[in-house]
N, C-alpha and C positions, 0 to 999 in steps of 0.2 A: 714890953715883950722883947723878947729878942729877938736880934736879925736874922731873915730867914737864907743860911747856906745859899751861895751862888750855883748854880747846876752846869755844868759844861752844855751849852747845846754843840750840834753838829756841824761839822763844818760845812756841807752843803745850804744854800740860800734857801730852804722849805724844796716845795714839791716846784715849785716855778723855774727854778734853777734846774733838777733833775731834768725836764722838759725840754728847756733851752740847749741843755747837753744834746739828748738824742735829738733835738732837729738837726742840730750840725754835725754830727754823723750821718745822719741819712742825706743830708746833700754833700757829704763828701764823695765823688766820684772814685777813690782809693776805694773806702769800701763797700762801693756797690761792687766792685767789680770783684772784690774777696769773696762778695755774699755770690755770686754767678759763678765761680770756681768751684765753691764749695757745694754749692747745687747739683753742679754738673756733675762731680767725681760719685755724689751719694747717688746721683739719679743713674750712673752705669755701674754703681757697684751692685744695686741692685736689680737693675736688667742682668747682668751675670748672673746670680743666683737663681734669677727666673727663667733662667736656660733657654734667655730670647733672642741671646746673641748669635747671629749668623754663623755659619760655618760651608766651607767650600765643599762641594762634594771631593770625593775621592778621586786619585789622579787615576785617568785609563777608563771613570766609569762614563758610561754614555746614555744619557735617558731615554728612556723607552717611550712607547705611548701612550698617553695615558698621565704622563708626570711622572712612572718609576722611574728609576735607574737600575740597569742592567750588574751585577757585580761580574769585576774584571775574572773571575773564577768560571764561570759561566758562558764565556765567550771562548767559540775555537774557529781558528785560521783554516779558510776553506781548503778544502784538500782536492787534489784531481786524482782522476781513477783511470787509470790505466788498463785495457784491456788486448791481453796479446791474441793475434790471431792464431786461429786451430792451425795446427800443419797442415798439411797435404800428405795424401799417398802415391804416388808416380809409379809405373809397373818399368824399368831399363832393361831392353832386350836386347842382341846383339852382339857386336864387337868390345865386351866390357868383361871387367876378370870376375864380376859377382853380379851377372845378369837376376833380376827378381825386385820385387817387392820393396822400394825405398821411402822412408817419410824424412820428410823436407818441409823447411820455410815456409809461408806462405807464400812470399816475396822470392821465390827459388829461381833460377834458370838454368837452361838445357846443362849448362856446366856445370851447376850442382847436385845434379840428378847422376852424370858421369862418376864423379866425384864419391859421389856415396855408393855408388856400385863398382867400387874398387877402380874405377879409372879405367881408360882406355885400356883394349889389350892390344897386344903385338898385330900389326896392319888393319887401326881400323883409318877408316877412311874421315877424319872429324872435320875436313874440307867443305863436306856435302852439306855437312849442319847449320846450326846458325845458334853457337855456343852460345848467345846472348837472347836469346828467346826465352820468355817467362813459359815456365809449365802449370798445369790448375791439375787439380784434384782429379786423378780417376782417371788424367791420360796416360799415354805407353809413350817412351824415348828409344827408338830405334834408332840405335849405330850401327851403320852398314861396312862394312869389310872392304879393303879396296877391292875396287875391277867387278864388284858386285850389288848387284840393288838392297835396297833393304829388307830387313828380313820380314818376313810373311805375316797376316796377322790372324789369329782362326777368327772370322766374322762371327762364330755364336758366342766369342769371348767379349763382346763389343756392344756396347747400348748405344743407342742413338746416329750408328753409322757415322762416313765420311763426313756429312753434310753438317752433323754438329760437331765438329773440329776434334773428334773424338781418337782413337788408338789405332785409325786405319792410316793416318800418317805419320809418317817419321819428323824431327823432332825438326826438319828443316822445313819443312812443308808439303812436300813433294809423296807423289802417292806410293805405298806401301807395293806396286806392281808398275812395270812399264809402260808407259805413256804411247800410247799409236799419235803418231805427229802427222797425221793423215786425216783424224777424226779428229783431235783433242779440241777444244774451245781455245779463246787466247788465254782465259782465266788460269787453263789446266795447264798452260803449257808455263804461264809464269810461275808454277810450284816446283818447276826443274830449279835446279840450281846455277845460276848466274846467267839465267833467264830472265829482263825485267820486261813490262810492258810493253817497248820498242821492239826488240827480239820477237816479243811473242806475235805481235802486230805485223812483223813481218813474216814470222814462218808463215803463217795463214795466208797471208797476202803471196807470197812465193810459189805455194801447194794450190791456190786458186787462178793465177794466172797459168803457170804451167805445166801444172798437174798436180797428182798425188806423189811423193817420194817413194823410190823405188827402190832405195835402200837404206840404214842410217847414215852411211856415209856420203850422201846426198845435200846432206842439211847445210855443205859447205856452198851451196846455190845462194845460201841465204847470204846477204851482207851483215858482214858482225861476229858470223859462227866459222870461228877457223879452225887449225888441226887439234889447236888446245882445249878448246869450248867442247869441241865434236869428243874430242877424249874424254873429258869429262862427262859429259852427255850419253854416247855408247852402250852401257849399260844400263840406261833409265829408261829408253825407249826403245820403239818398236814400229815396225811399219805394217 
């Protein structure tokens, strides 16, 4: 018979050899650590896709309660409200070039009441006032004329009389008619002008020791009231 062809085998040692290969591979420490990289990169390429990767909220947003978030579109910067005061009505009678009916500031004084009724007119007396006095809604600013009291007020034109600070005085304080310094209280007598509580304290005390004044030119008894105070004084009062 004839010889049977020699067959190539393979160059691997059988299946024993193939074995021997992968065990030393796998206690190669090189590629365990290829096989952990490559684990890692598959296992967040597909967290990506499964759109479980975190993400920061948006800048400006602020969560609410509950776990939403508020969109920055939806929030407004608080605002303040401003609310201006009503004017006033003030009635300016007197020594003024456009006596009548003025609206003013809330915040006005006697000076702006002048002011808006055309200003002082030729001799008024603006000595006796007290330019710096706030005026309120609904009173009268009497400017009196030198060498004369202030001007008169009709009492049916007047709600709430003297006693509620109302349009029976002049814009200084002092009453809308002559003061008897014989009768007046010291309260009455402090609403003269450059009259303070000392003054007043004394005319009474003056008129109570010894006597009543017997004329206004009298009042020079008092300590404090001289020819200039009495000038001043003169036509405000009365005996």
């Amino acid at each position: 018979m004839p010889d049977t062809p020699d067959v190539p085998r393979p160059a691997f040692g059988g299946s024993s050899e193939l074995t021997d290969r992968l065990r030393a591979l796998r206690n190669d420490a090189r590629v365990g650590a290829a096989l952990l990289v490559c684990v890692a990169i598959a296992a967040g390429v597909a967290w990506f896709r499964a759109g479980i990767a975190p993400s920061a909220p948006p800048s400006g947003a602020a969560p609410r309660e509950g776990g939403e978030h508020s969109s920055p579109t939806t929030q407004s910067a608080p605002t303040t409200t401003t609310i201006a005061a009503a004017p006033i009505v003030v009635d300016v009678v007197g020594a003024v070039r456009a006596p009548g009916v003025v609206s003013l500031r809330a915040d006005a004084r006697v000076v702006d009441a002048i002011r808006a009724a055309g200003g002082p007119a030729a001799g008024a007396d603006l000595v006796r006032l007290n330019l710096a006095a706030k005026v309120a809604d609904g009173t009268r600013v009497a400017v009196p004329m030198l060498g004369q009291p202030p001007p008169a007020v009709d009492p049916g034109a007047v709600t709430g009389g003297a006693a509620s600070g109302d349009a029976t005085e002049g814009a200084s304080g002092a009453a809308s008619g002559p003061i008897n310094v014989n009768t007046a209280t010291a309260d009455e007598l402090e609403a003269l002008p450059g009259i303070g509580p000392t003054l007043a304290a004394a005319i009474v005390d003056e008129r109570d020791r010894n006597g009543p004044f017997r004329s206004v030119d009298e009042l020079t008894r008092v300590p404090g009231i001289g020819e200039g105070r009495l000038a001043q004084l003169h036509d405000l009062v009365t005996v």
